[in-house]
DRENDO-1510 file (C-alpha; in Angstrom, 1 decimal, always signed):
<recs>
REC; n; res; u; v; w
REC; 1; UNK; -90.1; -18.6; -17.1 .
REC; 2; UNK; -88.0; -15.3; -16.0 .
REC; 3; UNK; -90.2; -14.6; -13.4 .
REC; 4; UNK; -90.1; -18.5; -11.7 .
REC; 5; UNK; -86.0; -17.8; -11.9 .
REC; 6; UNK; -86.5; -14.2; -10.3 .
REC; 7; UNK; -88.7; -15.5; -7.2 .
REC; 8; UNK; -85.8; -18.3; -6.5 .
REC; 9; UNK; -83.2; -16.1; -7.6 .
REC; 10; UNK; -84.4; -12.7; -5.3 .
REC; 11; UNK; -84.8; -14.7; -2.7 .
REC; 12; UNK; -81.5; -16.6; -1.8 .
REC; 13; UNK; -79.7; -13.4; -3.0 .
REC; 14; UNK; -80.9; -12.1; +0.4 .
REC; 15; UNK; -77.5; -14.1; +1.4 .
REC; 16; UNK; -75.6; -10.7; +0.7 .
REC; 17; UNK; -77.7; -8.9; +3.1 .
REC; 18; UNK; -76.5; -11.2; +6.0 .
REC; 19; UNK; -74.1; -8.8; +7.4 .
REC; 20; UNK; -77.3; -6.6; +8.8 .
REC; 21; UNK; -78.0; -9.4; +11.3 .
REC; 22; UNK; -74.2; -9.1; +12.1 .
REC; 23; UNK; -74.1; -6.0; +15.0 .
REC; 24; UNK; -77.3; -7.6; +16.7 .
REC; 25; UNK; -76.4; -10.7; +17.3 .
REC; 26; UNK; -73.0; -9.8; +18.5 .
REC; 27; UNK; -74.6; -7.8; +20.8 .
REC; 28; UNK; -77.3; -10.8; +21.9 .
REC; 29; UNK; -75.1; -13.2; +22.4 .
REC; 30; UNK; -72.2; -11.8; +22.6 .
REC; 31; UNK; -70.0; -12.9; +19.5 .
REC; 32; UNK; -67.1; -12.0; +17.8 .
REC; 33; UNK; -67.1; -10.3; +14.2 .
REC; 34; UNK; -65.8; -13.6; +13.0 .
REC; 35; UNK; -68.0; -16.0; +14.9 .
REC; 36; UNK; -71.1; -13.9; +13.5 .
REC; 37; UNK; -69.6; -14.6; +9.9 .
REC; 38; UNK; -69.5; -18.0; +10.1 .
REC; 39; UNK; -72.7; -19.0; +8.8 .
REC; 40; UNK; -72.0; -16.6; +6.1 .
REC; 41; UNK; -68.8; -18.4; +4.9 .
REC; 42; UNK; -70.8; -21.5; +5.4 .
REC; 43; UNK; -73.7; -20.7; +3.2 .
REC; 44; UNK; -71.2; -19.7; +0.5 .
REC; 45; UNK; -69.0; -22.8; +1.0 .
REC; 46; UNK; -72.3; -25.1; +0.6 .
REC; 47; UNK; -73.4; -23.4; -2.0 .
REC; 48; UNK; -70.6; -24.2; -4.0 .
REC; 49; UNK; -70.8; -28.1; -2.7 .
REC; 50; UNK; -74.5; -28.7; -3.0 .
REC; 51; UNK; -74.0; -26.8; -6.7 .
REC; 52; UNK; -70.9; -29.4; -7.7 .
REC; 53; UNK; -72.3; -32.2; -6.2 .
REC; 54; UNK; -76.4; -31.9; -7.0 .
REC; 55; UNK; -76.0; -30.6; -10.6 .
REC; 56; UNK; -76.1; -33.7; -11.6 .
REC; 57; UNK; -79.1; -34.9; -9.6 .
REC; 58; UNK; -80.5; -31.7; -10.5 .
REC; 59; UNK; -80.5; -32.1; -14.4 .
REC; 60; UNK; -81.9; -35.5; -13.6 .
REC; 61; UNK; -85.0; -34.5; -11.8 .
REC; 62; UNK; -85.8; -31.3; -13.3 .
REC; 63; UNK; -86.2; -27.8; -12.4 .
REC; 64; UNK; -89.8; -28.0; -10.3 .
REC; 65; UNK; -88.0; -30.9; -8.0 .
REC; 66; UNK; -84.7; -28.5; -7.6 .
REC; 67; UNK; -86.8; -25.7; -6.8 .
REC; 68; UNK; -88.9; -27.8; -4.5 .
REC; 69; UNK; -85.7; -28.6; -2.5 .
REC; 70; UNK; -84.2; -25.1; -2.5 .
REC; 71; UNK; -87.7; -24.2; -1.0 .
REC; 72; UNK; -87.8; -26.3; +1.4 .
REC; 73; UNK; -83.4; -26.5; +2.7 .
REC; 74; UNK; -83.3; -22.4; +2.5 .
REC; 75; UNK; -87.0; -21.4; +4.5 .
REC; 76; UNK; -86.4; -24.1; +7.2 .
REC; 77; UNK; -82.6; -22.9; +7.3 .
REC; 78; UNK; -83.9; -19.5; +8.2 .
REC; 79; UNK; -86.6; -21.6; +10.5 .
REC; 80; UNK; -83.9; -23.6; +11.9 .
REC; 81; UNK; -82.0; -20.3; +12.6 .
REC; 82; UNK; -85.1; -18.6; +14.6 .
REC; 83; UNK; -85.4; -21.2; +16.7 .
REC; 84; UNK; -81.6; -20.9; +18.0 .
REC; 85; UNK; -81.9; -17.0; +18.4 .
REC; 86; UNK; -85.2; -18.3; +20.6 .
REC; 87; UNK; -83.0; -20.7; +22.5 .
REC; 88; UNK; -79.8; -18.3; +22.3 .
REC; 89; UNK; -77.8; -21.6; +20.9 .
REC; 90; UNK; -75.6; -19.9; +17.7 .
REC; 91; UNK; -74.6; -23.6; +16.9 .
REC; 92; UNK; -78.4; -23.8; +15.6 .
REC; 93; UNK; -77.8; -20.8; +13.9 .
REC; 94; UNK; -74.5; -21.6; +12.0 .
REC; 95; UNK; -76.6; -24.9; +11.6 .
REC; 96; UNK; -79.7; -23.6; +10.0 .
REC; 97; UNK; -78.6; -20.7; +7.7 .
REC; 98; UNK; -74.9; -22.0; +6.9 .
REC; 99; UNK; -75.3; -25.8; +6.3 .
REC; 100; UNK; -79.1; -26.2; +5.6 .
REC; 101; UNK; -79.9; -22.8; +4.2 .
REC; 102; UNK; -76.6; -23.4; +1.6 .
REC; 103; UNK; -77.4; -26.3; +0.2 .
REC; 104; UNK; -80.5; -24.5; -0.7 .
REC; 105; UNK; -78.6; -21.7; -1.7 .
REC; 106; UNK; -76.3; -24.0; -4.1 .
REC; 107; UNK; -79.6; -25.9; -5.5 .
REC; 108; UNK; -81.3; -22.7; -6.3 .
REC; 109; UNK; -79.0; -21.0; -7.7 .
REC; 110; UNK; -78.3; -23.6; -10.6 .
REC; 111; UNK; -81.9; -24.9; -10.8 .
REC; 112; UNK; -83.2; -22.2; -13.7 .
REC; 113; UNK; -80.1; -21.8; -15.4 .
REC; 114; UNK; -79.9; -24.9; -17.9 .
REC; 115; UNK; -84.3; -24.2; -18.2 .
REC; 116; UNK; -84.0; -20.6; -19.4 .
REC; 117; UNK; -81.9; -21.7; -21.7 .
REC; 118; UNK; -83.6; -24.5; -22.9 .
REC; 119; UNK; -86.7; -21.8; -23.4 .
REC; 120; UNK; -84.3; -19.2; -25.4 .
REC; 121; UNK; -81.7; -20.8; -27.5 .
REC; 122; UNK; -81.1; -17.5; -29.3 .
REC; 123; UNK; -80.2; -16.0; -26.5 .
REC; 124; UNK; -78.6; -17.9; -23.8 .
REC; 125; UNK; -76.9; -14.7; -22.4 .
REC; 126; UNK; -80.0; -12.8; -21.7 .
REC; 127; UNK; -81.4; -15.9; -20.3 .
REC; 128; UNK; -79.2; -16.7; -17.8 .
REC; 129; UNK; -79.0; -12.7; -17.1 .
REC; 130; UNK; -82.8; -12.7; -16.3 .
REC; 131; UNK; -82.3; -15.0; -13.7 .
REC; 132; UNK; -78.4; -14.5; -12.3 .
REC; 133; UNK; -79.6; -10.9; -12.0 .
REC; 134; UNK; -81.8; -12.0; -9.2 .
REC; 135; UNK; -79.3; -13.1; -6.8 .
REC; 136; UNK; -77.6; -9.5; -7.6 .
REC; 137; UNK; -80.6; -8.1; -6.4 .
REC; 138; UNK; -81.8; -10.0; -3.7 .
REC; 139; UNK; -79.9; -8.1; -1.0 .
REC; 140; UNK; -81.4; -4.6; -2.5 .
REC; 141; UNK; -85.1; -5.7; -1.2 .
REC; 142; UNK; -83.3; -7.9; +2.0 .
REC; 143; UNK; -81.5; -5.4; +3.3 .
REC; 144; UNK; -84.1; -2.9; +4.5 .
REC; 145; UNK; -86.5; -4.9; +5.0 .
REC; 146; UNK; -84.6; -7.0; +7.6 .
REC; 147; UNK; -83.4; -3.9; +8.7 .
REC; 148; UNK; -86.9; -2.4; +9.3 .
REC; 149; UNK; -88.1; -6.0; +10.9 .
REC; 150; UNK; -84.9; -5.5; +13.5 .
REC; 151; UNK; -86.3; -2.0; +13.8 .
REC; 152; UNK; -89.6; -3.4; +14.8 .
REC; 153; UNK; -88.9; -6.7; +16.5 .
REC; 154; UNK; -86.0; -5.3; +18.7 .
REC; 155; UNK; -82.3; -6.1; +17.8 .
REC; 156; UNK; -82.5; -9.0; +21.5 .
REC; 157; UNK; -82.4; -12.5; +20.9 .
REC; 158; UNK; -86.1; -13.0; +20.8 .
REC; 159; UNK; -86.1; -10.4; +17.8 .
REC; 160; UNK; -83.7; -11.6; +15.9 .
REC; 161; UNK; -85.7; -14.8; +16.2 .
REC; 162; UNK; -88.9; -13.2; +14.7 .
REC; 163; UNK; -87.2; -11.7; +12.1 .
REC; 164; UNK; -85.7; -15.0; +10.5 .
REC; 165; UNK; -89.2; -16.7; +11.3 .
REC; 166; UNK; -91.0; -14.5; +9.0 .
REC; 167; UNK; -88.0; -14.4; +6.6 .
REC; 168; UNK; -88.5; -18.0; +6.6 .
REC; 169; UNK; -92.7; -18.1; +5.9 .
REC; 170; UNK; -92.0; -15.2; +3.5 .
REC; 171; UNK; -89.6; -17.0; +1.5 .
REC; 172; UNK; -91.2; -20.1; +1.1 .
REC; 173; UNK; -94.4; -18.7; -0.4 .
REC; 174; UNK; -92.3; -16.6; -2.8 .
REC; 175; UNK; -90.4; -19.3; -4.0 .
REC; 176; UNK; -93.4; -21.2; -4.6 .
REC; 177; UNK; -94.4; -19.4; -7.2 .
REC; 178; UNK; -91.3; -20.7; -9.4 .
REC; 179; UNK; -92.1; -24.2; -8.5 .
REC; 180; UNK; -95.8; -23.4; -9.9 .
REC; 181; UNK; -94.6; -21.7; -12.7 .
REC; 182; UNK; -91.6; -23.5; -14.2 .
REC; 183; UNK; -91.6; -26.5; -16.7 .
REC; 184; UNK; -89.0; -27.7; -19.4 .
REC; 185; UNK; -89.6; -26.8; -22.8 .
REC; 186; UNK; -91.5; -29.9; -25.1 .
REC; 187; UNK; -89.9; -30.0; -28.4 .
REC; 188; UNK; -92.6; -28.5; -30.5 .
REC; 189; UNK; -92.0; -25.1; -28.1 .
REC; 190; UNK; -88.7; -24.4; -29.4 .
REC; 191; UNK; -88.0; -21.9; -31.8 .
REC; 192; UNK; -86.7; -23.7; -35.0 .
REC; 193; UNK; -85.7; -20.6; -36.5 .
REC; 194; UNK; -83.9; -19.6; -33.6 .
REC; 195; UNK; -82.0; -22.8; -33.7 .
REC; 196; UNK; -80.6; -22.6; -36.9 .
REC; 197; UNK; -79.9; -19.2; -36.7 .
REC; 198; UNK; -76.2; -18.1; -37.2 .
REC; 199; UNK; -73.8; -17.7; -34.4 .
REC; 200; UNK; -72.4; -14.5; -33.6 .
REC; 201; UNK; -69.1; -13.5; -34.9 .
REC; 202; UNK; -66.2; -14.7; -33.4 .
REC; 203; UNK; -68.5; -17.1; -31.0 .
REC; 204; UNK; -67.1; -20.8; -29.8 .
REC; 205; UNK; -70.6; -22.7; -30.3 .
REC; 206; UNK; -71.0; -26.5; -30.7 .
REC; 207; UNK; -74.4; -28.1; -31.9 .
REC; 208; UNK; -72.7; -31.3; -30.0 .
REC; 209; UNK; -73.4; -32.7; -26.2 .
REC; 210; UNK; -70.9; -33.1; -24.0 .
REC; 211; UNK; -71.8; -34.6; -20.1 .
REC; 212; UNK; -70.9; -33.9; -16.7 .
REC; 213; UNK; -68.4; -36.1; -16.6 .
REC; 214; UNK; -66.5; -35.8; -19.7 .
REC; 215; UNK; -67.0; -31.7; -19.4 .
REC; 216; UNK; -64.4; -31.7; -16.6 .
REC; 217; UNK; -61.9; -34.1; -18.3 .
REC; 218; UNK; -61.6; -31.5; -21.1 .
REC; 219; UNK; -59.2; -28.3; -20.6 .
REC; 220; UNK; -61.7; -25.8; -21.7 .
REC; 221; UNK; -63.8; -26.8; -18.6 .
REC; 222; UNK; -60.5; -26.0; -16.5 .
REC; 223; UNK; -60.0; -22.7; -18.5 .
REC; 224; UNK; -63.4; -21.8; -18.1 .
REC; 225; UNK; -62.5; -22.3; -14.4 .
REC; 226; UNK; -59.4; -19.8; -14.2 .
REC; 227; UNK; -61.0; -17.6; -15.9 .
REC; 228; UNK; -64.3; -17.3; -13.4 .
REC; 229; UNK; -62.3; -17.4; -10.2 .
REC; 230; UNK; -59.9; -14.7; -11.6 .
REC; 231; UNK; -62.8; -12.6; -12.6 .
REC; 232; UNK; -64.6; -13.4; -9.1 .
REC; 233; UNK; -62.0; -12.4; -6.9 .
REC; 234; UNK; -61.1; -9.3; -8.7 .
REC; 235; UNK; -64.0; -8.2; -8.1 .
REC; 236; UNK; -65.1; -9.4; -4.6 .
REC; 237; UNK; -61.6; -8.1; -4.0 .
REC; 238; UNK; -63.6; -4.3; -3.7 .
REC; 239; UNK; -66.8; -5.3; -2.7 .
REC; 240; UNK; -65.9; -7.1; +0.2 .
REC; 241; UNK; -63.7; -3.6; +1.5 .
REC; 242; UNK; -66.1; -0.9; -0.6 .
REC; 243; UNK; -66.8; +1.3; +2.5 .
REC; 244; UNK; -63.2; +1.6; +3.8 .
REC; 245; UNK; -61.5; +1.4; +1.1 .
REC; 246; UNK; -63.2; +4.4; -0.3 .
REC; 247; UNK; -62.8; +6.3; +3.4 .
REC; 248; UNK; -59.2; +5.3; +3.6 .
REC; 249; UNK; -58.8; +6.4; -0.2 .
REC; 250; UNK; -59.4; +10.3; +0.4 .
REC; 251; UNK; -58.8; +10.8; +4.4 .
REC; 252; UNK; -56.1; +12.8; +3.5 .
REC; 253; UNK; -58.0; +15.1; +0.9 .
REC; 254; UNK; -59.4; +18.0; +2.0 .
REC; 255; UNK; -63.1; +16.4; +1.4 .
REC; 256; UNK; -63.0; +13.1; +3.0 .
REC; 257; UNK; -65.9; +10.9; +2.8 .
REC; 258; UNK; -68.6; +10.1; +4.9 .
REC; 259; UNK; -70.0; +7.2; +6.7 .
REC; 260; UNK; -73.5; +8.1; +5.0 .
REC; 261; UNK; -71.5; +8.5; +1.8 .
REC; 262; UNK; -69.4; +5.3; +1.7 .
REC; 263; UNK; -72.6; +3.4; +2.5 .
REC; 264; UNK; -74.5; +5.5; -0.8 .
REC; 265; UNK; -71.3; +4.1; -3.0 .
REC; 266; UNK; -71.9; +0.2; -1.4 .
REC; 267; UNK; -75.4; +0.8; -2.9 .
REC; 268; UNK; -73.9; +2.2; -6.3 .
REC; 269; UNK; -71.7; -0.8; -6.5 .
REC; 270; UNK; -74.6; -3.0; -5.5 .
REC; 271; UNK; -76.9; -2.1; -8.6 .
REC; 272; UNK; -73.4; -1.8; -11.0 .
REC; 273; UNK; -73.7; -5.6; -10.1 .
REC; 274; UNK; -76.7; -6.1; -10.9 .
REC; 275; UNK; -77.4; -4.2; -14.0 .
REC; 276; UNK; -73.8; -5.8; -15.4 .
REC; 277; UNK; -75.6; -9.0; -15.0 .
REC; 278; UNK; -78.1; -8.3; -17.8 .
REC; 279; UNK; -76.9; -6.1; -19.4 .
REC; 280; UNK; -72.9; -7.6; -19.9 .
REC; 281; UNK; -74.6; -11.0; -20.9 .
REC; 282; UNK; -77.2; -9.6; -23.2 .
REC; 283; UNK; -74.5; -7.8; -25.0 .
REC; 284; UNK; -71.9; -11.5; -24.8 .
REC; 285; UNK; -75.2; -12.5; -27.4 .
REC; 286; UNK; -74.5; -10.0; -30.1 .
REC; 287; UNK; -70.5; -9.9; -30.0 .
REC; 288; UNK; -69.6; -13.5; -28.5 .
REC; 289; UNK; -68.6; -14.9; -24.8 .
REC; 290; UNK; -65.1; -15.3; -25.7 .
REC; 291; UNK; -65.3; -11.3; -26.8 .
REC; 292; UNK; -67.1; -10.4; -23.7 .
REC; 293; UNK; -64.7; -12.4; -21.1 .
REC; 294; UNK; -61.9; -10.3; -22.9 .
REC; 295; UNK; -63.6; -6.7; -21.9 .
REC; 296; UNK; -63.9; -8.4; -18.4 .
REC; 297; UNK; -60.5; -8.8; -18.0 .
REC; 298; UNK; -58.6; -7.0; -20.4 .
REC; 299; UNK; -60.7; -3.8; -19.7 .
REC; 300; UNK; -60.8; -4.2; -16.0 .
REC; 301; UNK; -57.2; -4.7; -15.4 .
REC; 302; UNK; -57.1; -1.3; -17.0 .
REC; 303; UNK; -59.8; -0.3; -14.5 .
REC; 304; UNK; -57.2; -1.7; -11.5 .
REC; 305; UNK; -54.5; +0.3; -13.0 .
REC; 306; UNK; -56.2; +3.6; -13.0 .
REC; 307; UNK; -57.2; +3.8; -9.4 .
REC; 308; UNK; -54.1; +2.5; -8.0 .
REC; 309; UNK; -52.3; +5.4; -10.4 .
REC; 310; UNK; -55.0; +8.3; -9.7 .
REC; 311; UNK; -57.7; +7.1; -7.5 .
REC; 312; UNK; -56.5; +8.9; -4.7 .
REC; 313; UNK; -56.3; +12.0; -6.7 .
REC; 314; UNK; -60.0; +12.0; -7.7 .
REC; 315; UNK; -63.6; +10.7; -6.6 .
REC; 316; UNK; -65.0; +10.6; -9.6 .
REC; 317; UNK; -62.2; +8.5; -11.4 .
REC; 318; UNK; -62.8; +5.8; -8.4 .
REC; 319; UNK; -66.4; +5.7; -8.2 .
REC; 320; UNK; -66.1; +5.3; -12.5 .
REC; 321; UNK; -63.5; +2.6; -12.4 .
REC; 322; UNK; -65.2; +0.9; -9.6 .
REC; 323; UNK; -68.3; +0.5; -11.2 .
REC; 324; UNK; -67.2; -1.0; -13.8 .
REC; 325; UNK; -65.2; -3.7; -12.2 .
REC; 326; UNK; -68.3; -4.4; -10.6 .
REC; 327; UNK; -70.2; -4.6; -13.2 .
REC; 328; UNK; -67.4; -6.6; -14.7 .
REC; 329; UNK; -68.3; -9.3; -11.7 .
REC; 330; UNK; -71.9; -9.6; -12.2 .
REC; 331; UNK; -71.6; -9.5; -15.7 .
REC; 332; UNK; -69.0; -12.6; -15.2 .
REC; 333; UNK; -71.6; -14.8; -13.3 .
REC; 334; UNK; -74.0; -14.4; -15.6 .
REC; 335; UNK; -72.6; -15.4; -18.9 .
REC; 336; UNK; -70.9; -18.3; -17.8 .
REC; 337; UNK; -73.4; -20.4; -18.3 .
REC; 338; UNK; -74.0; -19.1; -21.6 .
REC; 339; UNK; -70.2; -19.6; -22.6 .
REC; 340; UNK; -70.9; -23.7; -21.1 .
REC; 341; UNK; -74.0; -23.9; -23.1 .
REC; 342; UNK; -71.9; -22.6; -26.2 .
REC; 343; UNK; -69.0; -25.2; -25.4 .
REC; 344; UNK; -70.7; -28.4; -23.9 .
REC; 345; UNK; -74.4; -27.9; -25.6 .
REC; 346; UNK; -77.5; -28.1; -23.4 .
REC; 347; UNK; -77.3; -31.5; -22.4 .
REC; 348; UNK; -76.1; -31.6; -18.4 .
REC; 349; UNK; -75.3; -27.4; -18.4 .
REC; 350; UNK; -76.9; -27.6; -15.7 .
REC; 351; UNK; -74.6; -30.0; -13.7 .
REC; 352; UNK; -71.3; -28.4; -15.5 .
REC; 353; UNK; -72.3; -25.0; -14.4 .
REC; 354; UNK; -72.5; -26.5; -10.8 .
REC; 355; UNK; -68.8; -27.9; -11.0 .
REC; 356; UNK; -67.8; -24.9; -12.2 .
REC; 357; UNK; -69.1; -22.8; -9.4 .
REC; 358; UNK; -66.4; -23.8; -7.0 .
REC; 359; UNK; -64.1; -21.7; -8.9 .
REC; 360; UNK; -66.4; -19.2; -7.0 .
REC; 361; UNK; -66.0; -20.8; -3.6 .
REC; 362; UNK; -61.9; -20.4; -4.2 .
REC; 363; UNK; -62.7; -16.8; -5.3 .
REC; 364; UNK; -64.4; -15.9; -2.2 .
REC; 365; UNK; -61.9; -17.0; +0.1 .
REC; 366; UNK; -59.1; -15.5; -1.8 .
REC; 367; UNK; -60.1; -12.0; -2.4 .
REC; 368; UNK; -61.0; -10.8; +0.4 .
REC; 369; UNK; -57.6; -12.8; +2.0 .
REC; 370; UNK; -55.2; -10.6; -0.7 .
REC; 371; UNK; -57.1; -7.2; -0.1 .
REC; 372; UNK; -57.4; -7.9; +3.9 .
REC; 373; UNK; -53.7; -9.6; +4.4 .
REC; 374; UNK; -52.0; -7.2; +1.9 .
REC; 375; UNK; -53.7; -3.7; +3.8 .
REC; 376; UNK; -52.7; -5.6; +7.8 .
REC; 377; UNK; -49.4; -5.8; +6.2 .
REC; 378; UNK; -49.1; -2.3; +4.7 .
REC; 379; UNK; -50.6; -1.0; +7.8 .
REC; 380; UNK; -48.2; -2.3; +9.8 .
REC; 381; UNK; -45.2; -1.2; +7.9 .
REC; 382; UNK; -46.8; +2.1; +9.0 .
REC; 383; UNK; -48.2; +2.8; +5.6 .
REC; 384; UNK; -52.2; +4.4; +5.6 .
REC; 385; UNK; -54.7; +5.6; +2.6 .
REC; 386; UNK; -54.3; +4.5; -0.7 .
REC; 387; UNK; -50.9; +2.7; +0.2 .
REC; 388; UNK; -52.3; +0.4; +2.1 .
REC; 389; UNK; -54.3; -1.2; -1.5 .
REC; 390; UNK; -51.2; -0.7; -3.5 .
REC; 391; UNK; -49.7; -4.3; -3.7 .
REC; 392; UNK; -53.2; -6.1; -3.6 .
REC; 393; UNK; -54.2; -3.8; -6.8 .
REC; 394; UNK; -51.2; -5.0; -8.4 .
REC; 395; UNK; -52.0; -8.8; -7.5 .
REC; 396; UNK; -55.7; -8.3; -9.0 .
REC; 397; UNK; -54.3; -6.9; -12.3 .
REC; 398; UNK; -51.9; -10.0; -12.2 .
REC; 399; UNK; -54.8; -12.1; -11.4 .
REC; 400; UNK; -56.7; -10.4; -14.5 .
REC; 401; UNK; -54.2; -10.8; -16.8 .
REC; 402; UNK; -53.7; -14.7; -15.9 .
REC; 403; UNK; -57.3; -15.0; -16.2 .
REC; 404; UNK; -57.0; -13.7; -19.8 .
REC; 405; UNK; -54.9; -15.8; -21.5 .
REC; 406; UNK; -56.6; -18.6; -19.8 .
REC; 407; UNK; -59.7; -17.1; -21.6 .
REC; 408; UNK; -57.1; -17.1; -25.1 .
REC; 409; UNK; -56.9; -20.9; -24.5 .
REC; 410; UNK; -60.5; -21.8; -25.0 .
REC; 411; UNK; -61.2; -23.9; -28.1 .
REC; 412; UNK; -64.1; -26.0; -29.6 .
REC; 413; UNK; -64.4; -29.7; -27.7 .
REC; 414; UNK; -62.4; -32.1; -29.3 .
REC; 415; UNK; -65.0; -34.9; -30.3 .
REC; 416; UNK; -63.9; -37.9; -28.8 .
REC; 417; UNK; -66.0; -35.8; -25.9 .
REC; 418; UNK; -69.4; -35.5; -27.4 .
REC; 419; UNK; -72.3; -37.6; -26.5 .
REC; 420; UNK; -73.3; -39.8; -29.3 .
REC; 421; UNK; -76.3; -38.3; -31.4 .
REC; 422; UNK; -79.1; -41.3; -30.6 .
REC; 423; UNK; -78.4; -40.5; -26.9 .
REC; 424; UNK; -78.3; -36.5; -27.7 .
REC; 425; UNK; -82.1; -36.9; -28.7 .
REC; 426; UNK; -83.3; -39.3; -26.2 .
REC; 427; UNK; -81.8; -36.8; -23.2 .
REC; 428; UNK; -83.3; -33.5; -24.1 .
REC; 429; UNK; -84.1; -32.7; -20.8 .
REC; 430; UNK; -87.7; -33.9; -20.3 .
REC; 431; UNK; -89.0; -36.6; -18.1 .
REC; 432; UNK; -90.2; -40.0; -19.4 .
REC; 433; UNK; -93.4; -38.8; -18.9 .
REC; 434; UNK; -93.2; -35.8; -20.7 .
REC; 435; UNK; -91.3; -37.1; -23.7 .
REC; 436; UNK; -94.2; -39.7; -24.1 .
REC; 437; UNK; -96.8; -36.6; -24.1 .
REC; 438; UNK; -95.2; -34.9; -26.5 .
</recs>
């Protein structure tokens, strides 16, 4: 099952690596940094609709029919795409990758989630890590290779047009092999043992169902919210800037830092990301989610504080603390659907975590607003260097520490919210047909 998530998951992370086909088509068709975004913005934006929206649908056809569709919306986005670099018409562009391609981002992205765990009840946070870490590390293999296929193809119109062609073929076979491979769990595969065992200390977990629908009605579902878009835009608040913020940090030291070298710490903060994904969730299995979401927030607040004190003063302080927040992000993705699964049960995580993901949505639009609108205004007071990220590291702690008590709040589902037992074992997420096998 890790391996079906990783070929979805690898490939619609290569949605972080869209910013190499930024400079060429600028220069093909002659676009502004913020036209060439859009389809971007709109990828992220459907991905959090088509999540909301088609968890529900999603939980209702199963994992093989999600991944079917996030197959098929995100390889013919990409096809979609080619053929308006071919035809030099960007609205098939913005078209293909940003509506099309997103709602196969948003499908994707959620269709392994409630399966994994499903396959390893005693530990949801590894699961979910397995897979999340995917999208993490999508834009580590996208990003060269796109790159090289630009390289090769030419970085004109009919190029570009190649390159999301065989991005597009590419894709689709390697996301194939999750539809092949994946499958619910049939009752007799679950570990029994694993299922009784003990919580870990300190953990908030239900052996109840809660659904869609009620989930949202409840204010740990709203809690759960804060506390993921706080997180979020924390820490998109430096990835979003790395590469100036760490040139603007020390161009008045007498060892400022390189294009070449702000690039090597976008890459650092890139597998930070990644790793925090596994290994931040793994470790929410052995000391608790509400434990974990306190290191996140608690601890990286602490991280905000140091380099706007003393990041200027020394690299390695600012590399340290920024790996960490970053870690802090990934690590956030991927245990939330752990932390639903602990609260709501199995039944429908899938459709919760979909809902919640537009706490993400809100995230990405609002920290790279503070960090951007906060350093225009600094700027323009005449401020430079590490003045300029002053305020907007003072807003993120703020954010961080909201986010935390939000995180305080979080308490068992009261029970007028739980599914009623006979309907708990009828929807255990198999198909008529399946149940009737087994």
């Amino acid at each position: 099952m890790p391996p079906a998530a990783l070929s979805v998951h690898l490939s619609i992370g290569q949605a972080y690596a869209w910013s190499v086909f930024k400079p060429p088509l600028e220069s093909a068709l002659g676009l502004s940094g913020t036209a060439s975004a859009l389809p971007f913005q709109l990828g992220i934006v459907m991905l959090g609709l088509s999540a909301a929206f088609g968890g529900t649908l999603v939980e209702r056809k199963g994992p093989r029919w999600a991944m079917t569709v996030a197959l098929c919306c995100f390889s013919s986005g990409f096809l979609i795409a080619a053929l308006g670099a071919a035809t030099e018409q960007y609205w098939l562009i913005v078209l293909g990758y940003g509506f099309v391609g997103g709602i196969g981002l948003g499908i994707g992205y959620i269709s392994p989630v409630s399966t994994l765990i499903k396959w390893f009840p005693d530990r949801p946070g590894m699961a979910t890590g397995i897979a999340i870490m995917g999208f993490g590390g999508g834009a580590l293999i996208a990003s060269p290779w796109s790159a090289q296929m630009l390289e090769s193809f030419g970085p004109d119109s009919r190029g570009i047009a190649y390159a999301f062609l065989v991005h597009g073929l590419v894709y689709a076979v390697f996301m194939s092999l999750g539809v092949l491979l994946v499958r619910v769990p049939r009752p007799v595969d679950r570990p029994r043992e694993a299922l009784g065992a003990p919580p870990p200390a300190g953990a908030l977990i239900s052996t109840a169902q809660v659904s869609a629908r009620s989930a949202v009605r409840t204010p740990q579902f709203w809690c759960l919210w804060v506390v993921l878009c706080m997180n979020v835009t924390a820490g998109i608040g430096i990835l979003e800037k790395a590469a100036p913020m760490i040139t603007d940090f020390f161009a008045r030291t007498d060892t400022p830092v390189s294009v070449s070298a702000a690039a090597g710490f976008v890459a650092l903060l890139s597998a930070a990301n990644m790793a925090g994904r596994i290994g931040w969730s793994s470790t929410s299995d052995l000391i608790g989610r509400k434990n974990v979401y306190r290191v996140y927030l608690g601890v990286g607040a602490v991280m905000y504080l140091l380099i706007a004190r003393f990041g200027d003063s020394s690299k390695p302080l600012f590399v340290i603390c920024a790996l960490v927040i970053l870690s802090f992000y990934g690590g956030g993705f991927a245990t939330i659907p752990a932390y639903l699964k602990d609260l709501f049960g199995t039944y429908q995580v899938g459709a919760i975590h979909g809902r919640l993901l537009t706490a993400w949505s809100t995230a990405g639009v609002l920290g790279p607003l503070i960090v951007n609108r906060v350093a225009d205004s600094q700027e323009e007071a005449g401020r430079s260097g590490s003045g300029l990220y002053g305020l907007s590291f003072t807003i993120m702690i703020g954010l961080l520490v909201v986010g935390f008590v939000a995180n305080e709040l979080v308490r068992p589902v009261h029970p007028r919210h739980h599914v009623p037992a006979p309907r708990e074992a009828a929807d255990d997420g198999l198909t008529v047909e399946q149940r009737h096998h087994a």
